[in-house]
C-alpha positions in Angstrom: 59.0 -34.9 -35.2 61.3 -37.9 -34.7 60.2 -39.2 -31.5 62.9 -42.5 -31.7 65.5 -40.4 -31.2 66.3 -40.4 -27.7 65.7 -44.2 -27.3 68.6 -44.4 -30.5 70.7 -41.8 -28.6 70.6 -44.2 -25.4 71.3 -47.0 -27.5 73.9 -45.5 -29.0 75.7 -44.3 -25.6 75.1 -47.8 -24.3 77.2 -49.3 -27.5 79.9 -46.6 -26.9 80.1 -47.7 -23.7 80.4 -51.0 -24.2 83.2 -50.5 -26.9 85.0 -48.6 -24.2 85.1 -51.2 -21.7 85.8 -54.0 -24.1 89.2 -52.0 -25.7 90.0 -51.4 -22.3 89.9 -55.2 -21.7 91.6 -55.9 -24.8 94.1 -54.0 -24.4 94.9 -55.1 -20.9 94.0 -51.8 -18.8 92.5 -52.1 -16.1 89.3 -50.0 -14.7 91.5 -48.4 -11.9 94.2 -48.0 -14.1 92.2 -46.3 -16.2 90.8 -44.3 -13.6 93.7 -43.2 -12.7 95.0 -42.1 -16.3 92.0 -40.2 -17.0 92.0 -38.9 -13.6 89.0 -39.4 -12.0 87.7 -41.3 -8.7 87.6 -45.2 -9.3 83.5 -44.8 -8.0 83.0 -41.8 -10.5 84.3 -44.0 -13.5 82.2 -46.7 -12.2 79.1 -44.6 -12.2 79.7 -43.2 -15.7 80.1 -46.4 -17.2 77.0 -47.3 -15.8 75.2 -44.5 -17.5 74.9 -42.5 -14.4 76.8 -38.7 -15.7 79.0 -38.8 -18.9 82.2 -40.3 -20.1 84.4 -37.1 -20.7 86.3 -37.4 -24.3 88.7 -35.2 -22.9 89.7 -37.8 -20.0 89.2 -41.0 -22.7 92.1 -39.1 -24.7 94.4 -39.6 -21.6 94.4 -43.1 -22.0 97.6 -45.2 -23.9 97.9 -45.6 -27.9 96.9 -49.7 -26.6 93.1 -48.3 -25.7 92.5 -46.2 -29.1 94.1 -49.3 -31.3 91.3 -51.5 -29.6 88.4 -49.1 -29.6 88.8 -47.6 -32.9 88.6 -51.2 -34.3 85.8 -51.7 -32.4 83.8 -48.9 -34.1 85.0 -49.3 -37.4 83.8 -53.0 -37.4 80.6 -51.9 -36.3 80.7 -49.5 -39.6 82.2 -52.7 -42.3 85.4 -51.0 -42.5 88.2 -53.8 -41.6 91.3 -52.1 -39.8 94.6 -53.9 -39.9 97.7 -53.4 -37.5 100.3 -52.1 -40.0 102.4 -55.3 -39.9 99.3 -57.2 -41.0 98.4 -54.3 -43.7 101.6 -55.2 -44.8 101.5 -59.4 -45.0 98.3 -58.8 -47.0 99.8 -56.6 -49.5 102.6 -58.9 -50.0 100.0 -61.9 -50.3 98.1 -59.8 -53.1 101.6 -59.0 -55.0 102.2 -62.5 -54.5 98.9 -63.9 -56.0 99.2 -61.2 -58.9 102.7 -62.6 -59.8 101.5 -66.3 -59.9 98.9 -65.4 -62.2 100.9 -63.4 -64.2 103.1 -66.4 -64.7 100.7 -68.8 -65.6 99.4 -66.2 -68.0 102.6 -66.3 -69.7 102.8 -70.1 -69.2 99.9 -70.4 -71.4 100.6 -67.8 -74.1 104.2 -69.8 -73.9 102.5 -72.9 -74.6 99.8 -71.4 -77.5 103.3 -70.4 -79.2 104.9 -73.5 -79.0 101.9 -75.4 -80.8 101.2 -73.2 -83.5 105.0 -72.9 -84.4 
């Protein structure tokens, strides 16, 4: 019998929680706007994020693409898994092509150089 559980469970919900409100914040939404997205009474989404009932996923999947960016890079950091906005994704491709390239040049640089004194 694993008698932790609950206290993890708890833990867990108080994380959730937490992630919730700080995407919300980072992303500029307020508590009453997001009330009102999700639908619910200001005092009711007060009282869940206090631990008093439960946060609906149903209602959190009313709130803007802005919310989910934020709290699903909340999570993942919380799992070591880095997630990049796609014009960042893409800056740090182009830096790795980049780096690649230079190496590949000095490679040749070299071998270019080897050639040159043996000959």
């Amino acid at each position: 019998m694993l008698i932790l559980w609950p206290v993890y469970l708890e833990d867990t919900e108080r994380e959730l929680i937490a992630d919730v409100e700080s995407a919300l914040l980072r992303a500029g939404i307020s508590h009453k706007a997001a009330a009102l997205t999700m639908g619910v009474d200001l005092s009711l989404w007060t009282r869940q994020r206090a631990g008093d009932g439960h946060v609906s996923l149903r209602r959190l999947a009313r709130l803007p693409e802005a919310f989910w960016r934020e709290f699903i890079a909340l999570r993942a950091e919380k799992y070591g898994i880095t997630v990049l906005p796609e014009s960042e994704l893409t800056r740090a491709l182009l830096l790795v092509v980049a780096l690649a390239s230079d190496k590949k040049m000095a490679r040749m640089g070299q071998m270019s150089a080897r050639k040159a004194s043996v000959a």
